[in-house]
Structure formats: C-alpha cells, structure tokens
N, C-alpha and C positions, 0 to 999 in steps of 0.2 A: 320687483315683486317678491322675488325668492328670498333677497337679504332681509323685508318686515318680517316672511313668513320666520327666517329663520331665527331675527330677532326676538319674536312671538314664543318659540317653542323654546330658548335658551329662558327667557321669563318666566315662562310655568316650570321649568325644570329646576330652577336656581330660586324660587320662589320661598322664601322661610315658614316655619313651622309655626310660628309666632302670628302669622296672617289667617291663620285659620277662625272662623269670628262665631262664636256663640251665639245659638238662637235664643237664650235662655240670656234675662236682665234682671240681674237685683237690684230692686226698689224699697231701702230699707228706714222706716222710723228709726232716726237718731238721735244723739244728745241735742243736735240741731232743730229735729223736726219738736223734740219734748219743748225746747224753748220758747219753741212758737205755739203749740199746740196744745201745750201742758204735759200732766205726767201720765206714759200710759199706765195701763189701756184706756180707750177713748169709745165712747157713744159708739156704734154700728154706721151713723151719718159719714162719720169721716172715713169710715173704710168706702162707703156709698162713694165720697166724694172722690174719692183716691181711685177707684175704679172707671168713674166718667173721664176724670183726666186722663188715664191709662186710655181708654178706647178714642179720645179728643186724637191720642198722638200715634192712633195706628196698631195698636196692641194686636196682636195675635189671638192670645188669651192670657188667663192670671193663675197663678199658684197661691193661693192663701194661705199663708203659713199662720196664720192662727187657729186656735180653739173656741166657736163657736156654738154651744151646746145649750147653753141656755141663757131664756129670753132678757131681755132689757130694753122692751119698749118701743118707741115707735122707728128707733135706728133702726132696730131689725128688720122695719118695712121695707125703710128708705133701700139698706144694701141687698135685698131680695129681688127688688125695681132695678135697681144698678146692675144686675145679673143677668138680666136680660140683654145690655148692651152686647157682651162677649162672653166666650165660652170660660168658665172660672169654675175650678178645681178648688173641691173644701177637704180640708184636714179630719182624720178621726184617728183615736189611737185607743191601744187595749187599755183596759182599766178592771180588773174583774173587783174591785170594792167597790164601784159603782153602781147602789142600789138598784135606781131606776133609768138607765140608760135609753135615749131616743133610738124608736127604731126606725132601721138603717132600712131605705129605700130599696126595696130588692133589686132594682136595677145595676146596681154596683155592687152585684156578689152572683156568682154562681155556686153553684151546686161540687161542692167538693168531694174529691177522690181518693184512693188508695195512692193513685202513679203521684201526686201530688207533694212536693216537700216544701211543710210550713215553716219559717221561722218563726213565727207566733201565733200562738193557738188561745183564745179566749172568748170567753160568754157573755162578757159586759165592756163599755169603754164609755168617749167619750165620742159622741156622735153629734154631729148639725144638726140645727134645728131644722124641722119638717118644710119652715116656710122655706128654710135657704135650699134644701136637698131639691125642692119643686123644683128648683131655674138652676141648679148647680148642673155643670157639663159632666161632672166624676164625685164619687168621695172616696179617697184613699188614704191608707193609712201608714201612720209615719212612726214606727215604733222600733229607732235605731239598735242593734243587739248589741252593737261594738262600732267604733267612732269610725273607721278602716272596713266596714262591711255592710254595702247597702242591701237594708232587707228589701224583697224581691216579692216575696208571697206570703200573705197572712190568714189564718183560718178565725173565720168570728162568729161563734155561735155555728159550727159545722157548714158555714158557706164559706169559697174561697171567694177573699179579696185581692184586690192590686193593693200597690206600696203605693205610697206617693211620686215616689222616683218613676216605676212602671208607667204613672198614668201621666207624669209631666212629661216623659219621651213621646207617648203614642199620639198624646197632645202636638207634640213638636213634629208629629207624623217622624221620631226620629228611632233607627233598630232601637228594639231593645236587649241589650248583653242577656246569654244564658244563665242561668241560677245554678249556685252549685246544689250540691245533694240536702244544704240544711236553710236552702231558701232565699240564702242571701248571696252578694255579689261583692268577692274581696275590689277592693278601690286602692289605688296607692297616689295620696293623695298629694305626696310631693310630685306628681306627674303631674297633677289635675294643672290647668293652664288658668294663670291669674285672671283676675277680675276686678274690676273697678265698682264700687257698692254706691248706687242715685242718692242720692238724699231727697226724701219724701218731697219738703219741703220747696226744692228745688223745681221740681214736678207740680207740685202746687202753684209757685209765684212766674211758670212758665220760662225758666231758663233752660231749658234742657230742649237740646236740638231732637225735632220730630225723628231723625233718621235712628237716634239712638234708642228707639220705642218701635218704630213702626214694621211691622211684620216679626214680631220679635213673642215670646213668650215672659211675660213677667212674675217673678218669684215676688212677691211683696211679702216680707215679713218685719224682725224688728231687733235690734242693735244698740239698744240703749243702755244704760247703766244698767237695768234691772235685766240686761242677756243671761242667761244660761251661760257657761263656758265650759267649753274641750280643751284636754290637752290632746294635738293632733301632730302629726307628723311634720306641719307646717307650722307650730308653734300652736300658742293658748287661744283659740279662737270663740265668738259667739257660736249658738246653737243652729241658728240659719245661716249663716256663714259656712260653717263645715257641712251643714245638707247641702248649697250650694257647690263646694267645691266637689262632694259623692258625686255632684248631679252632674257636672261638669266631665268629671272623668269618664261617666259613665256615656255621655255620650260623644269622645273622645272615642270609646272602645268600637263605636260603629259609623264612623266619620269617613 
C-alpha cells in the first residue's frame, strides 16, 4: 500500500507542464469550413446551427467572436433561439463614428468611478442586436490597445464595462489577473501554452470526439483567408487566434 501511495505522489510531483488542459476550445471557420459553407460571413442560421452542435457535445458555454449589430433577417431569430441552449458571450467594441449605435442592455455595465482605470473610453460603438443581448449570458467588449496587452476595463458612454477576456474567465468560473494602472493586462505570449484550432466543419459532419467539447468553454470565431493578421511574438498570426492565445495566458496567470 505505501509503494502505490508512493508511486501516486512521485506522479503528481514529476507530472509536466504541458499536462495542464484549457478550459477554453477554439472552434474556428476555416479555408475548410468556406469550402463547404461558402464565403464568409454567413446567414445568423449557421452561427444558430453551430451553437446546437456546441451544446449536442457538452459545451460549457460560447465566446462569439463576432460582430453582430445589425439585423439580417430571420437568422437573427433562428441564433437568439439557439442562445437559449447555453450561456453565450456577444462581442461589442468602441467605435465613436458610429452614428446610431444599439443600446447596450444595462445589465452588462455599471456605474463607473474615479478609483476606476479604463483602457478605452467611448460614446458610441458596435453593440448586439437587442434580440440577441435578450438571451445573451454577458456583452463585453474586445477593443485590443496592443497585441501583448489584454484590455481589462472599458468605459462606454460613462458606464464601466468588462473586456471580453474578463467576462470569458468569470465564465470559466476561472481568477481573473489584476489590471495594471492603464487598464490592461501585459501577456507574453511566447509563454501562453499551444493550442490545437476545430475546424467548424468538423463539428458540423460530427468527427470530433464529445470529450474535446464537453464541459469546456468555446471561443468560436474565424480564420479564413479574409482573417485580420498580427504580427505577434509568436509570429504573424489571425485576429482570434492571438485573442485566444491573451486568453490562454491570461488564465495561465491564475492556474
């Protein structure tokens, strides 16, 4: 009995770094999923559809990485319906030329401070549609200031918001790192611990083993020819890809 115990405790001691497993899964539109799907962006349906398959395999919940703001029909219904299944996080970011901006659900802003340090201060942006904000679990907001520093706190229209990074941790029930003095939270993202990127479509035609979804929190965003690109510490990467890897680090720091 003493040699298992002590074989037990040499295990966890001798255990690598590398074993450490993200709660957080990218689920991303690729040059693959365009093949099949066509080119994005795509109808609201298939974000719909892409969200039932998520909860089919155990989801946690979802990080939207897109921009949602205005309407296009009866999608919009279908992935409002689809929001009900699990708890899903919508994107909004500052935009102060944006005339007529949707207004933001006051449940996702308080009432902002002096002690308070924003990294973005603005009066207008790009906000969710009202129907999606109804069944949305959060809206936060993703308004990176530097590729190496995840913003932490944003002021919108004199209320404090969460980041998106904030509100995908307290999602993950995981700490969230302190803010330095200008809001945000330096990352070094050659630390941040690799990751393997789903292919939508994969999730779609059902090959993708339940365990690698279930209980898990999914970033779903997009990776296609038409990506954004960073040059990043870890080389030239897409625009959800290096919020993934902030995200990654960042809950690294309270692991």
């Amino acid at each position: 009995m003493r040699f298992l115990v002590y074989i037990f405790i040499v295990a966890v001691l001798v255990l690598p770094a590398s074993s450490w497993a993200s709660i957080f899964v990218p689920i991303f539109i690729d040059a693959r999923s365009e093949a099949r799907l066509g080119p994005f962006p795509y109808d609201r349906a298939v974000y719909a559809n892409a969200l039932m398959a998520f909860e089919k395999l155990g989801a946690k919940g979802v990080v939207l990485k897109f921009f949602i703001d205005q309407p296009k029909g009866n999608g919009d219904d279908a992935l409002a319906l689809a929001m009900k299944k699990l708890p899903v996080i919508l994107q909004a970011r500052c935009d102060d030329t944006e005339a007529k901006p949707n207004l933001l659900d006051a449940r996702f802003s308080t009432p902002a401070t002096r002690q308070m340090n924003f990294a973005v201060t603005c009066n207008a942006g790009w906000i969710p549609l009202p129907i999606l904000q109804k069944n949305a679990a959060n809206v936060c907001f993703v308004d990176q200031v530097e590729v190496d520093a995840a913003t932490m706190l944003e002021r919108y229209q004199n209320r404090a918001v969460k980041s998106l990074y904030v509100c995908a941790l307290e999602l993950a029930d995981k700490p969230v790192p302190v803010a330095d003095a200008g809001g945000t939270r330096k990352v070094d993202l050659a630390e941040a611990p690799q990751f393997d990127v789903i292919s939508l479509v994969d999730v779609l035609d059902g090959k993708i083993d339940r365990a690698r979804i279930a209980g898990k929190i999914v970033v779903f965003g997009y990776e296609g020819p038409k990506a954004t690109m960073h040059n990043t510490a870890i080389g030239r990467i897409s625009a959800h890809r290096a919020f993934m890897a902030n995200l990654l680090a960042l809950e690294m720091v309270g692991k």
